[in-house]
MDTraj code that builds the backbone (N, CA, C; nanometers):
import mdtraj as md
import numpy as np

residues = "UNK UNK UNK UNK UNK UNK UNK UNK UNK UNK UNK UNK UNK UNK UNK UNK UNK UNK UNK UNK UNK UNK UNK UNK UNK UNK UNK UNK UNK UNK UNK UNK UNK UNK UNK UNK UNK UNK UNK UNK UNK UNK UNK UNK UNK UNK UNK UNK UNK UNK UNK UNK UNK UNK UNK UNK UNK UNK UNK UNK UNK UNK UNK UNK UNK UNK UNK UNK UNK UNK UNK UNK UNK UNK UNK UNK UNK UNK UNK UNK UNK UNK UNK UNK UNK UNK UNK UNK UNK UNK UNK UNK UNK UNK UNK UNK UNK UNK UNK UNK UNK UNK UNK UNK UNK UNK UNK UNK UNK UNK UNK UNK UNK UNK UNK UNK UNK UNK UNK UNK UNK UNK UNK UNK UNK UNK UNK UNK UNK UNK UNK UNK UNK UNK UNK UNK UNK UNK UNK UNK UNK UNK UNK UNK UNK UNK UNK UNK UNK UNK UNK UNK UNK UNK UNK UNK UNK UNK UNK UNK UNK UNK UNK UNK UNK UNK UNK UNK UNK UNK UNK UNK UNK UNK UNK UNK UNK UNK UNK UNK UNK UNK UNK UNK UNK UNK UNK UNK UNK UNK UNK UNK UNK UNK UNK UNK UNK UNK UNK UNK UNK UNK UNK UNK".split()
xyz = np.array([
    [5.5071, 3.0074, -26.2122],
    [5.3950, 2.9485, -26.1370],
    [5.4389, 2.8165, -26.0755],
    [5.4073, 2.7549, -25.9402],
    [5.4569, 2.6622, -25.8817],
    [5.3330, 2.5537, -25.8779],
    [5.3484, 2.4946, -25.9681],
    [5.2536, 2.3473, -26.0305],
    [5.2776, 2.2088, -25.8969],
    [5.3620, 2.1831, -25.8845],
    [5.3398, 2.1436, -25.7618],
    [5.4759, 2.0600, -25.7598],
    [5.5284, 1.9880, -25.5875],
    [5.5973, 1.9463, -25.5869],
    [5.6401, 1.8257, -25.5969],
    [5.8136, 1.7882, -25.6359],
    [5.8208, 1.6409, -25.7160],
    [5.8930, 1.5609, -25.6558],
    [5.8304, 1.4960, -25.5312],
    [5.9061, 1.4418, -25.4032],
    [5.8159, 1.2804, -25.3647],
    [5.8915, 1.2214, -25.3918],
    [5.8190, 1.0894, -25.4039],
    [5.7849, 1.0362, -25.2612],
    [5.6199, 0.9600, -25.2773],
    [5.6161, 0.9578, -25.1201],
    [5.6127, 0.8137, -25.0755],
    [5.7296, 0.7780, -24.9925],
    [5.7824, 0.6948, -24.9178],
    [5.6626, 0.6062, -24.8598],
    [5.6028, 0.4748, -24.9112],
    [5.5477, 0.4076, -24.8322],
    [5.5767, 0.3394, -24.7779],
    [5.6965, 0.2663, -24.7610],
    [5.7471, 0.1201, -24.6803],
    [5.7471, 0.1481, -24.5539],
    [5.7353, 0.0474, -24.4988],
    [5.6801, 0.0551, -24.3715],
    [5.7802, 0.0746, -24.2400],
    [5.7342, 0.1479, -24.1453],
    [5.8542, 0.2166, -24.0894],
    [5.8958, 0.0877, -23.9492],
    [6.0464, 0.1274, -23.9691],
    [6.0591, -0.0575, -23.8365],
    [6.0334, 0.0986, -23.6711],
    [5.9632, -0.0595, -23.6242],
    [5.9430, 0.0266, -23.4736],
    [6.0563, 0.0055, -23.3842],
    [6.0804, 0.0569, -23.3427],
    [6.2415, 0.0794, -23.2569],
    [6.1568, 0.0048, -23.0896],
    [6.2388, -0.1386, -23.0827],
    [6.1563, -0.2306, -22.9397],
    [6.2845, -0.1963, -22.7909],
    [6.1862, -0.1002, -22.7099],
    [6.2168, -0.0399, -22.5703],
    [6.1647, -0.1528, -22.4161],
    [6.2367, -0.1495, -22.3956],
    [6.2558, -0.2574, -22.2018],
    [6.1717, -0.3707, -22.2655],
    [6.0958, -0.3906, -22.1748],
    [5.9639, -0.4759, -22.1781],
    [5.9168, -0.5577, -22.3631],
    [5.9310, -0.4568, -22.4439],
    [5.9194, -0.4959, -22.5947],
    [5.9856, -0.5331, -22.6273],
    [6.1146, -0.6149, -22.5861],
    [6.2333, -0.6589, -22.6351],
    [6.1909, -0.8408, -22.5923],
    [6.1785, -0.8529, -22.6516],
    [6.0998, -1.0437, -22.6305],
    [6.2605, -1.1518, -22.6410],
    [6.3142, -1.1106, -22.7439],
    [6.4380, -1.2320, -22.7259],
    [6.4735, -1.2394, -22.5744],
    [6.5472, -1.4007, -22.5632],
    [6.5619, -1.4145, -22.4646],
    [6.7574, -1.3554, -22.4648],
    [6.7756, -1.3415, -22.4840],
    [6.9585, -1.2874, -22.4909],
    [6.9575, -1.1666, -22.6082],
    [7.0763, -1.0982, -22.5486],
    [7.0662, -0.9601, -22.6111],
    [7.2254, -0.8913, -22.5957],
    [7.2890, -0.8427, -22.6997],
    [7.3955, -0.8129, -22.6818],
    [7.3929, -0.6786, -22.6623],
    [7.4676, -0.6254, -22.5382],
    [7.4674, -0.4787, -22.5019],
    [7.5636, -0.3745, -22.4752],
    [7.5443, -0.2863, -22.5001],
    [7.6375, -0.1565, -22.4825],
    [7.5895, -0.0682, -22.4269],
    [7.6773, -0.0226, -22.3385],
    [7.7056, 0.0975, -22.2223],
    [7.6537, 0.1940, -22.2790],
    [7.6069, 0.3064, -22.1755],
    [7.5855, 0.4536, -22.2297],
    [7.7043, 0.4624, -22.3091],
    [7.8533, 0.4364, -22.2269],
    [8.0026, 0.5070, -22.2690],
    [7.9729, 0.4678, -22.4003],
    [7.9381, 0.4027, -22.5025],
    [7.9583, 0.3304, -22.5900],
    [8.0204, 0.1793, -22.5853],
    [8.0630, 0.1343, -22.4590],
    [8.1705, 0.0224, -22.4550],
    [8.0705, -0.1151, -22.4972],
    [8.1551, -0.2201, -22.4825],
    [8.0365, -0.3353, -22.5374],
    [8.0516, -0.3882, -22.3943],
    [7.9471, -0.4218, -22.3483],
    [7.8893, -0.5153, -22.2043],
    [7.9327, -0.7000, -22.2609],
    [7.8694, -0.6809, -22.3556],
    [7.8649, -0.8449, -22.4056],
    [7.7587, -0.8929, -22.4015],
    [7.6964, -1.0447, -22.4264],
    [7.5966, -1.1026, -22.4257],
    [7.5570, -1.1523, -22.3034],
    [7.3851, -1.0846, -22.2818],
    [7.3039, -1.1579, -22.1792],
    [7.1871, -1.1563, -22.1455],
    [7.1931, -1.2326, -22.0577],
    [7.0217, -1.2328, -22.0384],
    [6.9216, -1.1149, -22.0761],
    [6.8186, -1.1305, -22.1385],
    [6.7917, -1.0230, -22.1553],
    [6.6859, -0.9201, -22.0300],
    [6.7076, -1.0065, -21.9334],
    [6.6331, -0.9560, -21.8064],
    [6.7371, -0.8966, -21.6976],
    [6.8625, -0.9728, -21.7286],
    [6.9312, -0.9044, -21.6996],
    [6.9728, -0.7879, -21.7537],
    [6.9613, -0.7179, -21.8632],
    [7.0298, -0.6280, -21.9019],
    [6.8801, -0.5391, -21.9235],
    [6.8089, -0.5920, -21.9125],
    [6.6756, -0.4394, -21.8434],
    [6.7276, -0.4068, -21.6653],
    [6.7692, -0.4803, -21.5906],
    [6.8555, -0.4532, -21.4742],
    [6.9079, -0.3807, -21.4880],
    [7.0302, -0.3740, -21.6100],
    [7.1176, -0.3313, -21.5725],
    [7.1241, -0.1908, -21.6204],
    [6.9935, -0.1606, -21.7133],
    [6.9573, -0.0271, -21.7503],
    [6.9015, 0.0172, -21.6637],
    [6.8166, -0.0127, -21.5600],
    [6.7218, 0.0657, -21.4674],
    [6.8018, 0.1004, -21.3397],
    [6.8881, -0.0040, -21.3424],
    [6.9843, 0.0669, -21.2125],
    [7.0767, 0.1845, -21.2489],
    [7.0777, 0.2355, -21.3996],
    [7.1894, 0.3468, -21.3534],
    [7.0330, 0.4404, -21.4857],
    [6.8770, 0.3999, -21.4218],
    [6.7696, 0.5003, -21.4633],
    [6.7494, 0.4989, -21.6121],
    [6.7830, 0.4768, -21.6756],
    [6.7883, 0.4434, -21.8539],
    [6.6991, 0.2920, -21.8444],
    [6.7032, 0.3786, -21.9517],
    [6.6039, 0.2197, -22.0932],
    [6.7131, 0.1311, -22.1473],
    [6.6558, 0.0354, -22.2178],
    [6.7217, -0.0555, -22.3082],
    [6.6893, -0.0599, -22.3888],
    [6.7061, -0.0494, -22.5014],
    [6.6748, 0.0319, -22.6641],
    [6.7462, -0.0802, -22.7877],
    [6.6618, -0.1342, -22.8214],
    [6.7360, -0.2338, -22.9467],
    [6.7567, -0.1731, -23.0742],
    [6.8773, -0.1749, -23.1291],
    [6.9267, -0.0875, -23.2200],
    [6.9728, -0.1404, -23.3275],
    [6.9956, -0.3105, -23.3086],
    [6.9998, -0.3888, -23.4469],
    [6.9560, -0.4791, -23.4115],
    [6.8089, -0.5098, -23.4758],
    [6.7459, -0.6229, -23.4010],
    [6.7928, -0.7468, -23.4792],
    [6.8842, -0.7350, -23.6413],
    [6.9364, -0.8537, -23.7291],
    [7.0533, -0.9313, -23.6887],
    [7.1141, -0.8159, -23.5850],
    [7.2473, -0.9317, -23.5231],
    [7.1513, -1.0608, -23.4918],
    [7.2732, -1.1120, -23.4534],
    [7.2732, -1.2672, -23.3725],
    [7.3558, -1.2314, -23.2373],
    [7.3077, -1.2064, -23.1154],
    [7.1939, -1.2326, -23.0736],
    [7.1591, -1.0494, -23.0986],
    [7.0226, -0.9377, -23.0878],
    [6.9673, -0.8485, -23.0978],
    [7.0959, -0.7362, -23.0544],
    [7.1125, -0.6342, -23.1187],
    [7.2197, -0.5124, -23.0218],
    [7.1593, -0.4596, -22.9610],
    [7.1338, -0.3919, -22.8410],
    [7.0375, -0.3142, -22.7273],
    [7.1694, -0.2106, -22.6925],
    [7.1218, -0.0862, -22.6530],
    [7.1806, 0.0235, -22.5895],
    [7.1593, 0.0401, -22.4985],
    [7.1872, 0.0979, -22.3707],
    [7.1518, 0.1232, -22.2433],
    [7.1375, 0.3028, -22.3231],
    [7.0731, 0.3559, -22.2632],
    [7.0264, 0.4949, -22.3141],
    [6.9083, 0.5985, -22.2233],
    [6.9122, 0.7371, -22.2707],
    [6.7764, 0.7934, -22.2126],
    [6.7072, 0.7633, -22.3490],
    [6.5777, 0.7110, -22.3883],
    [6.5054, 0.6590, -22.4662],
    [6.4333, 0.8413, -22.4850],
    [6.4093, 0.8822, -22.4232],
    [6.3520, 1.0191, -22.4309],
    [6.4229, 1.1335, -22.5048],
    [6.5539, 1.0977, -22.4501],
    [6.6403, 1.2290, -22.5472],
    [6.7067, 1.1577, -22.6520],
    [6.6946, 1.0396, -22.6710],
    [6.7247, 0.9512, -22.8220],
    [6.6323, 0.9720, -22.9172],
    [6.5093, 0.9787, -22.8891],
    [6.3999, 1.0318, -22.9697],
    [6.4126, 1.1793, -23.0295],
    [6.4267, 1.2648, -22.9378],
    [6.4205, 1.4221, -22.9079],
    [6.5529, 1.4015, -23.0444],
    [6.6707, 1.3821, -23.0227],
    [6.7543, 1.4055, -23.1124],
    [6.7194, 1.3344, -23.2425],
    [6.6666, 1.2357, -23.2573],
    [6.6350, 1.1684, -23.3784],
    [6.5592, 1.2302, -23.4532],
    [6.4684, 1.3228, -23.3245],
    [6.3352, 1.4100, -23.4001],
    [6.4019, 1.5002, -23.4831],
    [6.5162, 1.5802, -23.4161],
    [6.6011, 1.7155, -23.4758],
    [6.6712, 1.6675, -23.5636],
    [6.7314, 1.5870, -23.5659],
    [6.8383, 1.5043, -23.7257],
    [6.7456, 1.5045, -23.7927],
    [6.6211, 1.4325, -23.8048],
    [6.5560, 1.4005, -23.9296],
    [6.4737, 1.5970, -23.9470],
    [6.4163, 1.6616, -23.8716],
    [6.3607, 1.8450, -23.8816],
    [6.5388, 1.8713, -23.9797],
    [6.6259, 1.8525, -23.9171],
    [6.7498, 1.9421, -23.9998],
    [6.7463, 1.8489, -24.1766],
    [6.7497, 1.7290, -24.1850],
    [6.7833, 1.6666, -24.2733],
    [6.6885, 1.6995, -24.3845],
    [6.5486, 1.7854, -24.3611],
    [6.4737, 1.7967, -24.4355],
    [6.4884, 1.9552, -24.4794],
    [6.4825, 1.9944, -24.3473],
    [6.5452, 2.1040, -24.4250],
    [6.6641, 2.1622, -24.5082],
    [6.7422, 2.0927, -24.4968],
    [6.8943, 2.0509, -24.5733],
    [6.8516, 2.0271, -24.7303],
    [6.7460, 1.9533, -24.7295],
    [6.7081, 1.8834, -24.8960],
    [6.6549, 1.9816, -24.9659],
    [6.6635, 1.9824, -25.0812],
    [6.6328, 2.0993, -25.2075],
    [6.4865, 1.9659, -25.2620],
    [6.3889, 2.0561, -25.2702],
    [6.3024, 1.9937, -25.3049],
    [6.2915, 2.0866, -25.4728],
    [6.2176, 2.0024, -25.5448],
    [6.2499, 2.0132, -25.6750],
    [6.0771, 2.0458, -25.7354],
    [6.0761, 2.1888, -25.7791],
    [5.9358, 2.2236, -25.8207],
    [5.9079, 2.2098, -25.9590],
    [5.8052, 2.2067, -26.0211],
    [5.7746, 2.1788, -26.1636],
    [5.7273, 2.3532, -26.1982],
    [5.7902, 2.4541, -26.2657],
    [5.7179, 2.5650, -26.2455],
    [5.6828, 2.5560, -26.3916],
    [5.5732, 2.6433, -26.4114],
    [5.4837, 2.6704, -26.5698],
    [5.4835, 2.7867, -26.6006],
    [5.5635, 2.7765, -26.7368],
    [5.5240, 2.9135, -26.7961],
    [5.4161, 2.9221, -26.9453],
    [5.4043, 3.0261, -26.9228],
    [5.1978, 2.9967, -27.0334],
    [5.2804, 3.0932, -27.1490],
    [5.2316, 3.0128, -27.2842],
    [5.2417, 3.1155, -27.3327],
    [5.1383, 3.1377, -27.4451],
    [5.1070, 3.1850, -27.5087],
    [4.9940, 3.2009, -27.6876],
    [5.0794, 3.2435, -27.7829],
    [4.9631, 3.1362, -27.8938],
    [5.0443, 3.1361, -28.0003],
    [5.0670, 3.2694, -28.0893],
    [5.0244, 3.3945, -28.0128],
    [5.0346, 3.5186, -28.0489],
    [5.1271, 3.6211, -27.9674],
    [5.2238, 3.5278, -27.8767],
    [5.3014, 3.5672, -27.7530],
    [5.4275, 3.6383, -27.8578],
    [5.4399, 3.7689, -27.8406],
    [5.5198, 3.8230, -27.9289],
    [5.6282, 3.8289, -27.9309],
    [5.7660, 3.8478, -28.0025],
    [5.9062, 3.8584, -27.9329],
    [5.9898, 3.8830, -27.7941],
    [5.9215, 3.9941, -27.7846],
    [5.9968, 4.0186, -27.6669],
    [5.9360, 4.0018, -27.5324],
    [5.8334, 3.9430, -27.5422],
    [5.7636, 3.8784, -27.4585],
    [5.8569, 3.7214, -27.4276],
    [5.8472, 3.6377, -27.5230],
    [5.8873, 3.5308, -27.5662],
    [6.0422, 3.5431, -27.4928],
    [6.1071, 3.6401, -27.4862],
    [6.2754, 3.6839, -27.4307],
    [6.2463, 3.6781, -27.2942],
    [6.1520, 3.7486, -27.2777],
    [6.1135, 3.8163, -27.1286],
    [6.0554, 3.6187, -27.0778],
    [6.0219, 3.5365, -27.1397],
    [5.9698, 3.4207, -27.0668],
    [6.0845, 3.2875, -27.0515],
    [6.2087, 3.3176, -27.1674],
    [6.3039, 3.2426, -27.1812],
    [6.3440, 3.2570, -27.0665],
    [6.3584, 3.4429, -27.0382],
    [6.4527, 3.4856, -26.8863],
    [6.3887, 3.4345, -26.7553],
    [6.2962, 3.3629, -26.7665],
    [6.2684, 3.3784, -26.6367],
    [6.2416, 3.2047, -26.6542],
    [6.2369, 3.1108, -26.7617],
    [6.2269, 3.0119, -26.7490],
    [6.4410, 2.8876, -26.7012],
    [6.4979, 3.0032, -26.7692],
    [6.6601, 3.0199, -26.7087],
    [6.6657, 3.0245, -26.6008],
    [6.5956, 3.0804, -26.5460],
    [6.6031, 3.1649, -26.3712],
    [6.6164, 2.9850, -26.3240],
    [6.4516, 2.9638, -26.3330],
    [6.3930, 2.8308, -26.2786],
    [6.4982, 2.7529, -26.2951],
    [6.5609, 2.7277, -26.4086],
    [6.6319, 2.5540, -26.3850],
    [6.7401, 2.6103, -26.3516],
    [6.7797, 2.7371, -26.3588],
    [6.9296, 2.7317, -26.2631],
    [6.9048, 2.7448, -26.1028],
    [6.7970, 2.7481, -26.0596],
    [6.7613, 2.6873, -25.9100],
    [6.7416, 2.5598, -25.9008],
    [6.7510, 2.5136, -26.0309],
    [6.7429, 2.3382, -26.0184],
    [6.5914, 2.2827, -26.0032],
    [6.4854, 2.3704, -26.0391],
    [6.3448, 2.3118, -26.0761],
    [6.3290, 2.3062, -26.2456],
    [6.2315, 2.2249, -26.2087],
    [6.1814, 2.1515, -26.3848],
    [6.1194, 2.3016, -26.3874],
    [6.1004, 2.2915, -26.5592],
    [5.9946, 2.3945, -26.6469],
    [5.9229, 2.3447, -26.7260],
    [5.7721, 2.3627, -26.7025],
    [5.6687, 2.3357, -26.8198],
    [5.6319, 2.4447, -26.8991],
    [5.6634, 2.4408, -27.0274],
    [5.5972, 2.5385, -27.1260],
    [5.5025, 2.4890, -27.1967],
    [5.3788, 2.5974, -27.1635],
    [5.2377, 2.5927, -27.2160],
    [5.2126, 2.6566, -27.3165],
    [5.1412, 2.6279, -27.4015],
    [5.0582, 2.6741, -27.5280],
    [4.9372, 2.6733, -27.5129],
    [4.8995, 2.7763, -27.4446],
    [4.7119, 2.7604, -27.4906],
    [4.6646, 2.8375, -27.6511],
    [4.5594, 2.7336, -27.6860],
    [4.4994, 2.7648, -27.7756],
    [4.3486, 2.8409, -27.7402],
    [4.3142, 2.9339, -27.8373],
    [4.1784, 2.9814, -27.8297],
    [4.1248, 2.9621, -27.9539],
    [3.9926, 2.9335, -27.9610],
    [3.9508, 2.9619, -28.0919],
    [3.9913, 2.9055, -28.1973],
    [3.9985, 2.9419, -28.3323],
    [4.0463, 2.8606, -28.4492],
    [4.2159, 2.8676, -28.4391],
    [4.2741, 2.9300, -28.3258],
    [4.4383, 2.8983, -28.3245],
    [4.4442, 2.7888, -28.3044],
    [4.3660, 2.6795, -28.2630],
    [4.3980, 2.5149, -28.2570],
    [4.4408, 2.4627, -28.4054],
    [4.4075, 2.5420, -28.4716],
    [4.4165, 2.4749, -28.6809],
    [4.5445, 2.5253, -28.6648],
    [4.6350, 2.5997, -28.6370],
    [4.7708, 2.6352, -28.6302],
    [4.8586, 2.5871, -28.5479],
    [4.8792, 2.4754, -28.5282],
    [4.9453, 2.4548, -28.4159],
    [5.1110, 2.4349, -28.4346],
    [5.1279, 2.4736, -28.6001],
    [5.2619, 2.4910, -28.6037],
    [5.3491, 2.5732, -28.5797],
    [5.3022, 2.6884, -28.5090],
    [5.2651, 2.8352, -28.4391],
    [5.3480, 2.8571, -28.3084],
    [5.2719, 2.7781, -28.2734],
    [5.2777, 2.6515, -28.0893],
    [5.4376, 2.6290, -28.0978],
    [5.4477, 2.5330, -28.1899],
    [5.5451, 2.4188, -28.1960],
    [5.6743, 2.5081, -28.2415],
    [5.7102, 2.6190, -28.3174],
    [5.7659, 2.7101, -28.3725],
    [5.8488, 2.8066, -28.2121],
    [5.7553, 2.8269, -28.1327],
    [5.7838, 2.8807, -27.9989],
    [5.8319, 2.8455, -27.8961],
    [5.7987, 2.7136, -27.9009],
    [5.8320, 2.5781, -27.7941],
    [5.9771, 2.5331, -27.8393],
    [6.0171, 2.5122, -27.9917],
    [6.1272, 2.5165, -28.1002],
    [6.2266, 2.6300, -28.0114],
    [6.2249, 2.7265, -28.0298],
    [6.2758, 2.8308, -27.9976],
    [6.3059, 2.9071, -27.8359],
    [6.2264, 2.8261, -27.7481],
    [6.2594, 2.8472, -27.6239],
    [6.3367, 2.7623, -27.5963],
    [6.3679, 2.5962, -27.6910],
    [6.4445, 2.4661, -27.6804],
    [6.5867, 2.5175, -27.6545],
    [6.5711, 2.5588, -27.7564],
    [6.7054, 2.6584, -27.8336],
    [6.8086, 2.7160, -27.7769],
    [6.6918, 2.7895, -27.7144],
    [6.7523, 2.9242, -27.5985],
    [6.7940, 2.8688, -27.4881],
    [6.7731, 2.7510, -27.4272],
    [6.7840, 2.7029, -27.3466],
    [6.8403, 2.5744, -27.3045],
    [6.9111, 2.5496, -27.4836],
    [6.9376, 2.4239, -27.4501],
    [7.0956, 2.3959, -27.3827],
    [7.1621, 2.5348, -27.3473],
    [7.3192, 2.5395, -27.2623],
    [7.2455, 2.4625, -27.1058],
    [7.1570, 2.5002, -27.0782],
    [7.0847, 2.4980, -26.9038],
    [6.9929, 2.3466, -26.9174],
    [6.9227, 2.2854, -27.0019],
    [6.8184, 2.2245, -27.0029],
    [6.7846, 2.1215, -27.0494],
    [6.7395, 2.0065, -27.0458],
    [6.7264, 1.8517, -27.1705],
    [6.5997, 1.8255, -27.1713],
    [6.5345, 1.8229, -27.2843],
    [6.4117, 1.8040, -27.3136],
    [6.3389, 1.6951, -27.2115],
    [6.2851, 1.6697, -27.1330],
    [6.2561, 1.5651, -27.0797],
    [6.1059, 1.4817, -27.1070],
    [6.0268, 1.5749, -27.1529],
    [5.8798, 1.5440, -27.2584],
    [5.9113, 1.6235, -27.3768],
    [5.8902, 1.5648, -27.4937],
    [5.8751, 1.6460, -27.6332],
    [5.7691, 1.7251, -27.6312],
    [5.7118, 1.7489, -27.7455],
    [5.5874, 1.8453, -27.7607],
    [5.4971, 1.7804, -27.7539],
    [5.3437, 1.7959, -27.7094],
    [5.2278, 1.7032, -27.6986],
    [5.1575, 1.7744, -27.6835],
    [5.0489, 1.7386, -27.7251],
    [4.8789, 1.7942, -27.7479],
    [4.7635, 1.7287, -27.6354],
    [4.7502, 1.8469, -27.5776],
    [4.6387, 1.7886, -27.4425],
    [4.5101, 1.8454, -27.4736],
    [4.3945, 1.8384, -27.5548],
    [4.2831, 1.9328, -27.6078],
    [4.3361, 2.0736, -27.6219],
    [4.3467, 2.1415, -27.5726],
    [4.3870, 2.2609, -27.6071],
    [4.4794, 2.3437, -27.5807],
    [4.6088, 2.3001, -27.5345],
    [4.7176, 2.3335, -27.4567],
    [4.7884, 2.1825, -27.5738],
    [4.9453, 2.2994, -27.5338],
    [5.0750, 2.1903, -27.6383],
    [5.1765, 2.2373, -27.4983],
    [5.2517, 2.1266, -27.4591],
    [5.3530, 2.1389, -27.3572],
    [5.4192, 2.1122, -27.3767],
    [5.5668, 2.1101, -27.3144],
    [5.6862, 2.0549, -27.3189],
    [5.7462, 2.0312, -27.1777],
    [5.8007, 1.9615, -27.1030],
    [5.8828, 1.9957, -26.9917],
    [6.0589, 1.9624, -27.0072],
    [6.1165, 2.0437, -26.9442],
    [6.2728, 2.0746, -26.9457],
    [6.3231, 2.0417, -26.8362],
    [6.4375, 1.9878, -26.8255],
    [6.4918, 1.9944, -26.6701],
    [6.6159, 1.9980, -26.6846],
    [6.6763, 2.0385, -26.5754],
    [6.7935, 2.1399, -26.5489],
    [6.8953, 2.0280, -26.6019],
    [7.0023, 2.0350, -26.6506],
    [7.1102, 1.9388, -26.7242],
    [7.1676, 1.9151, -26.5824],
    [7.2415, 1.8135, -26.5592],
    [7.3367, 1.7273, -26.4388],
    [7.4348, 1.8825, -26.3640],
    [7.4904, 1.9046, -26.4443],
    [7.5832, 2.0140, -26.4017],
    [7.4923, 2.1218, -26.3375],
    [7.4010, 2.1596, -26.4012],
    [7.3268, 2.2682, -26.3624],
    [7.2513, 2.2364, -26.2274],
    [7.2064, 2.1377, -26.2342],
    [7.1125, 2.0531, -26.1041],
    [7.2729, 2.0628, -25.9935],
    [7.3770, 2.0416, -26.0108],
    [7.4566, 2.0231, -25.9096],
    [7.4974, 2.1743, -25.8492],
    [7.5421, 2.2530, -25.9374],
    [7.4975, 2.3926, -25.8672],
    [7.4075, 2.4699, -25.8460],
    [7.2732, 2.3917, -25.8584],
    [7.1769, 2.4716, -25.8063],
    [7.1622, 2.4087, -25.6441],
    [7.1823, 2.2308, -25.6256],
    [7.2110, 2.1821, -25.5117],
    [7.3323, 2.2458, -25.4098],
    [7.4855, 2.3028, -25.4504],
    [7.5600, 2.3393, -25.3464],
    [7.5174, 2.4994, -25.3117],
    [7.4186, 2.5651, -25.4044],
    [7.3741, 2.6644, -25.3965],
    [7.3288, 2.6700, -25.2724],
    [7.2488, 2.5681, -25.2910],
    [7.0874, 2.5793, -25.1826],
    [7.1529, 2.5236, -25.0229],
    [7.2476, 2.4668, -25.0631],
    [7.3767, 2.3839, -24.8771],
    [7.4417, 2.4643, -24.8684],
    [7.4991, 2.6100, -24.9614],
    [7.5745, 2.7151, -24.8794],
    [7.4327, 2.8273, -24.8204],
    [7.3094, 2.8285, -24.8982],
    [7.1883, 2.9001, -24.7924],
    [7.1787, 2.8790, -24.6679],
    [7.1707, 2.7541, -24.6729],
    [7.1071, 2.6493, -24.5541],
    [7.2335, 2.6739, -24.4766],
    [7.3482, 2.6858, -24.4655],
    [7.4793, 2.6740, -24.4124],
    [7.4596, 2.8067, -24.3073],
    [7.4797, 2.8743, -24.4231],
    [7.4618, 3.0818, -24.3943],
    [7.3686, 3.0767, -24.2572],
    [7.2420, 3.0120, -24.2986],
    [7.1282, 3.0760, -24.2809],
    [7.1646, 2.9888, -24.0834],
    [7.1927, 2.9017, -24.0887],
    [7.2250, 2.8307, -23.9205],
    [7.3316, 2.8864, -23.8798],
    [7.4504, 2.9424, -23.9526],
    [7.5600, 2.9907, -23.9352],
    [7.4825, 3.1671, -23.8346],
    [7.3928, 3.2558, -23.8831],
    [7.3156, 3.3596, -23.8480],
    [7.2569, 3.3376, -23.7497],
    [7.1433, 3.2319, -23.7463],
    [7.0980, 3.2037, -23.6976],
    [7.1473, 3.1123, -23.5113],
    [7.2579, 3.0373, -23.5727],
    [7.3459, 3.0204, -23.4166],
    [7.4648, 3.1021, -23.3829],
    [7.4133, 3.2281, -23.4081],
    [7.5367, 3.3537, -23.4115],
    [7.4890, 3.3977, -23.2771],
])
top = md.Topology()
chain = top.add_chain()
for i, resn in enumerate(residues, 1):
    res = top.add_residue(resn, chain, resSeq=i)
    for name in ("N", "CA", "C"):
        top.add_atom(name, md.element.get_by_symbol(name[0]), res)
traj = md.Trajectory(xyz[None], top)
């Protein structure tokens, strides 16, 4: 089951990239489409000197001394920035928390049948939560629970490192596991030879 995903969300604040007119310093150090360096100047001059060969002037390190500006198409600098960052995301292995349920009456080979498929998960390099629901007077047993949770540890501990112990939430006992360093690293070159394949087909 896919509990949800574990991708932290980025608030700092994004710098705005300052084009012709938004470029306020008065001097500005610049470079050619070619890449070459122009050198330092006016900075009215060097909106000149972008509009005469149809390009923008695009500040690209505004911390130098004096600002770096590009002469550029500002339109297809974007367009490509848009596609680096669309590829770069899709490139990333995002990392799921999946849950497996089980009761404290979950029988052997059931219990095999949930190890196998909780293996599956962290050798793709997602976390695993194992659940215990309780019903009824199985809450007075909860050494039952803990006996199963014990034993999936076990089974799993070549692939997995405890990352929460056992804990009691009203009526559910959990644990979560996550994939050991080694295992997380081939589930990562796994997922960059997909992604590889899959553009490799795809720009065939």
């Amino acid at each position: 089951m896919k509990e949800g995903l574990l991708r932290q969300d980025d608030r700092r604040p994004q710098f705005q990239t300052r084009v012709n007119h938004r470029i306020r310093v008065p001097t500005v150090r610049v470079i050619d489409p070619d890449g070459s360096m122009a050198g330092d100047m006016a900075t009215h001059d060097a909106l000149k000197r972008a509009r005469d060969q149809g390009l923008d002037l695009v500040e690209v390190n505004p911390k130098a001394s004096p600002p770096i500006c590009k002469i550029l198409d500002y339109g297809k600098f974007k367009y490509d920035e848009k596609k680096s960052q669309s590829e770069a995301r899709r490139r990333q292995m995002v990392v799921e928390l999946k849950e497996i349920k089980l009761r404290p009456k979950t029988d052997d080979h059931d219990l095999a049948f949930k190890v196998k498929h909780a293996r599956e998960f962290l050798e793709e390099g997602n976390k695993v939560k194992l659940t215990v629901r309780f019903r009824g007077r199985e809450i007075t047993h909860p050494e039952k629970a803990r006996e199963q949770l014990e034993f999936m540890i076990k089974e799993l501990e070549d692939v997995a490192n405890v990352e929460t112990r056992a804990l009691m939430e009203q009526r559910t006992m959990t644990v979560i596991l996550a994939p050991k360093p080694a295992v997380m690293q081939k589930a990562v070159q796994a997922h960059r030879g997909r992604t590889e394949q899959t553009e490799t087909v795809s720009g065939s």
